[in-house]
Structure formats: structure tokens, C-alpha cells
C-alpha positions in Angstrom: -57.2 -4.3 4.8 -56.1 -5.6 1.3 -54.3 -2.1 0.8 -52.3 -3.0 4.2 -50.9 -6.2 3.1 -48.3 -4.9 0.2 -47.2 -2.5 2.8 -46.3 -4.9 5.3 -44.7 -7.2 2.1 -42.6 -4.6 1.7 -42.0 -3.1 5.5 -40.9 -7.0 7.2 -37.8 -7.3 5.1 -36.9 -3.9 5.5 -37.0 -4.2 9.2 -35.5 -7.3 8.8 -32.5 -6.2 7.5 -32.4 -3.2 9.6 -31.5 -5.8 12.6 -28.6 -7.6 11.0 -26.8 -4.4 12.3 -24.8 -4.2 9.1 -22.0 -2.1 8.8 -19.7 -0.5 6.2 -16.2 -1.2 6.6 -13.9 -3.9 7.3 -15.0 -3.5 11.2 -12.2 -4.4 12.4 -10.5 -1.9 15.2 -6.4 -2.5 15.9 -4.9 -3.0 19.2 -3.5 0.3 19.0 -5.4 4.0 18.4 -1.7 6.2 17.5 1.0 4.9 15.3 4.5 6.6 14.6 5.8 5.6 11.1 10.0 5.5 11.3 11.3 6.9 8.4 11.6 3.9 5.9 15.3 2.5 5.6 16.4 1.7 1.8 19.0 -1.0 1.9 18.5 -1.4 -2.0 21.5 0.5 -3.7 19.5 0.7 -7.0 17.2 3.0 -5.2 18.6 6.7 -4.0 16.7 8.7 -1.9 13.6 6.7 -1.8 13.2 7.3 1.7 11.6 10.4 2.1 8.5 9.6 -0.7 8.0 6.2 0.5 7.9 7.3 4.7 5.9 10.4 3.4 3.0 8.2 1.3 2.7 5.4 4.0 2.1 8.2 6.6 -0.5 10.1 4.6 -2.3 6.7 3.3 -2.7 6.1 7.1 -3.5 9.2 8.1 -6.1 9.3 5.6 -7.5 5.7 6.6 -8.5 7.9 10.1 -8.8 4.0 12.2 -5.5 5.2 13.8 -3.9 8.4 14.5 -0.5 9.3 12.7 2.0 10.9 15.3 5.4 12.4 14.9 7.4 10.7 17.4 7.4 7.2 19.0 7.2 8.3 22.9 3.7 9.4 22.0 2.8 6.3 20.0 1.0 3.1 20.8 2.8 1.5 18.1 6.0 1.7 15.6 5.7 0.9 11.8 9.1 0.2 10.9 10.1 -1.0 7.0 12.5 -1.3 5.3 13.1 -1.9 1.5 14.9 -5.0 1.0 15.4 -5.1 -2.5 14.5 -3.2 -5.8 14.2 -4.9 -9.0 13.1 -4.9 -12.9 11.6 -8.4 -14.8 11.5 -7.8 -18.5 8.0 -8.8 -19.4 8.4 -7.2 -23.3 11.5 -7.3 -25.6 12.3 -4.9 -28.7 10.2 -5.7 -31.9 13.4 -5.4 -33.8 15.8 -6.6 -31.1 14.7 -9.0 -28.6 18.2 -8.8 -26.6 16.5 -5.2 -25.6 13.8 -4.8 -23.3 10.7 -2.6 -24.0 8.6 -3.2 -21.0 9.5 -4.1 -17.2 7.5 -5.3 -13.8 9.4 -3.1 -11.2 9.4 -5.0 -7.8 10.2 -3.1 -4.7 10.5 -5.8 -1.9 10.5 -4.5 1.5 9.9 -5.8 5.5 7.7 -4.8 7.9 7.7 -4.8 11.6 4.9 -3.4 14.2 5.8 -3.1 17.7 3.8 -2.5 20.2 5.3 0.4 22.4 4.3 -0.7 25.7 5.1 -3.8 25.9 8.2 -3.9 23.6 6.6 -7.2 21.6 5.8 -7.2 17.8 2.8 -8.1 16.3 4.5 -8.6 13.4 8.0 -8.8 12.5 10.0 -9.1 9.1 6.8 -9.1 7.2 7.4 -9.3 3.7 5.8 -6.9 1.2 5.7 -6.9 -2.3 5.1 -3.8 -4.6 4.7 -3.9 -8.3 4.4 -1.9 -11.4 5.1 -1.9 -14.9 6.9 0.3 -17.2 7.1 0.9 -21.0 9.9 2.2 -22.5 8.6 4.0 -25.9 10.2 6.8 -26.7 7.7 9.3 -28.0 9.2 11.3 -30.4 8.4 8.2 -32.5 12.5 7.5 -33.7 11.9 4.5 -32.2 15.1 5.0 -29.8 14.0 3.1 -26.3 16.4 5.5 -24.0 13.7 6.2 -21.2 14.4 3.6 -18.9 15.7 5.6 -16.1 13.3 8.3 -16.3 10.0 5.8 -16.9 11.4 4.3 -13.7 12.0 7.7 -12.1 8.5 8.6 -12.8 7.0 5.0 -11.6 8.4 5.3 -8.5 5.4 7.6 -6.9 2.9 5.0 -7.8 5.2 2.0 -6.3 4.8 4.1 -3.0 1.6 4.0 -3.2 1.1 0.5 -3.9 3.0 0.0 -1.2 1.4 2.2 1.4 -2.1 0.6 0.6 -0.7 -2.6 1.1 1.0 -1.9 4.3 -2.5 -0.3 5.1 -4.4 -3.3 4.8 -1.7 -5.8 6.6 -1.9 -3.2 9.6 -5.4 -2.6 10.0 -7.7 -5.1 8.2 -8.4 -8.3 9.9 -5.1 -10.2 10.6 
């Protein structure tokens, strides 16, 4: 009998927590179970041919989420994710050691809108959401000459990981608890 009792100390909160019916996840389940993602429209001039990598992360971070279903077309959706980038712009957070008229570090900002619509009724669960993405770049130049030329490229090369920030962001406004 005495060997029975740690057992049972250590089996009743076990069970007990067994019936909270915890679950991982956010648990939350959207009004919709297939989404089409319009190709994201880039009214920023700043920001060429941004399109196709921003439409092209959003999709696959969605797809990848698996709470909805990605589809190719909007007839066969339950929903429409439509964005569009509003503005694109660069905050100097560092300047030049020797020249503080010159940047050496930016925050890039890509401002954009959302709007969900629900494709059978025509109404929006959302409309004109704004949605910030941010990232930094350093210009260093790394030959060492000390010449701070990279700007376009550093931004060139940042823009991959704004998409991302991005899609994730839009992932969590869509799906997550609203």
C-alpha cells in the first residue's frame, strides 16, 4: 500500500492535465478552407519588379502554414488575398564615421494594404489593412577601402527577406485569432 501512494502522486496530475484537452497551435480555424493570392500590385516606383517575389513568398508561406489551401485561380477560392505595396522606404539609423552627411546603415520599410474577400458573398473581412515590413541594411564595403557604394545592391539583396517578413506577417493577420 505505501508503494501505491507515490504512484498515484504522480498519476492524478498527469491525468489531470490530460483533460484540459490542450492543444498545440493557435487553434484557431478561418472562415474559409481555399485562398487565391492575386498577384501583389507595387504602386511604389522605388521598387521594380517586386511583384513576382513578394506574390511568390506569401503564397508559399501560406501554403506551407497547411490551415488553408493555396489555389491558382479565384473561381475556385473561398477567399481573395489581395495587397498591394503602398510605399517603399529607407530611415538612416547610422551615419559615416568620417562623414555624418552619409549614411552607413538603413531600416528599409515596405508599407503595403491588404484586403480579404470573401468570394461568396462579395464582403471583406478586411479591407485596406495596413502592413508594415522592416529590415536593416549596412553599407560596408568589404574590400576594406572604406568606400560605402553598396547601397543598391545591400538593398537588392534585402529585398528576399522583406518578403518574408512580410508574408509571415500577412500569415498571422489572416489566420491567427482576429
Amino acid at each position: 500500500m505505501l508503494r501505491l501512494v507515490p504512484r498515484l502522486a504522480l498519476a492524478l496530475p498527469l491525468l489531470a492535465l490530460a483533460a484540459c484537452a490542450y492543444r498545440l497551435g493557435t487553434g484557431a480555424t478561418p472562415d474559409f478552407k481555399t485562398l487565391y493570392v492575386a498577384p501583389v500590385v507595387v504602386e511604389a516606383v522605388n521598387l521594380p519588379q517586386a511583384s513576382a517575389l513578394l506574390t511568390t513568398q506569401i503564397r508559399e508561406t501560406l501554403a506551407r502554414d497547411g490551415r488553408v489551401v493555396v489555389v491558382n485561380t479565384s473561381a475556385g477560392a473561398d477567399a481573395t488575398l489581395a495587397v498591394r505595396v503602398s510605399n517603399y522606404s529607407r530611415d538612416r539609423l547610422m551615419s559615416q564615421r568620417g562623414d555624418t552627411g552619409l549614411a552607413r546603415k538603413f531600416a528599409l520599410n515596405l508599407d503595403t494594404r491588404a484586403t480579404l474577400t470573401n468570394n461568396r458573398d462579395a464582403r471583406d473581412y478586411f479591407k485596406d489593412r495596413p502592413i508594415r515590413a522592416t529590415g536593416d541594411i549596412l553599407l560596408d564595403n568589404p574590400d576594406g577601402t572604406g568606400a560605402y557604394d553598396t547601397q543598391l545592391q545591400s538593398e537588392y539583396q534585402a529585398l528576399p527577406k522583406l518578403a518574408e517578413t512580410l508574408a509571415a506577417t500577412l500569415k498571422h493577420t489572416l489566420l491567427d485569432t482576429w
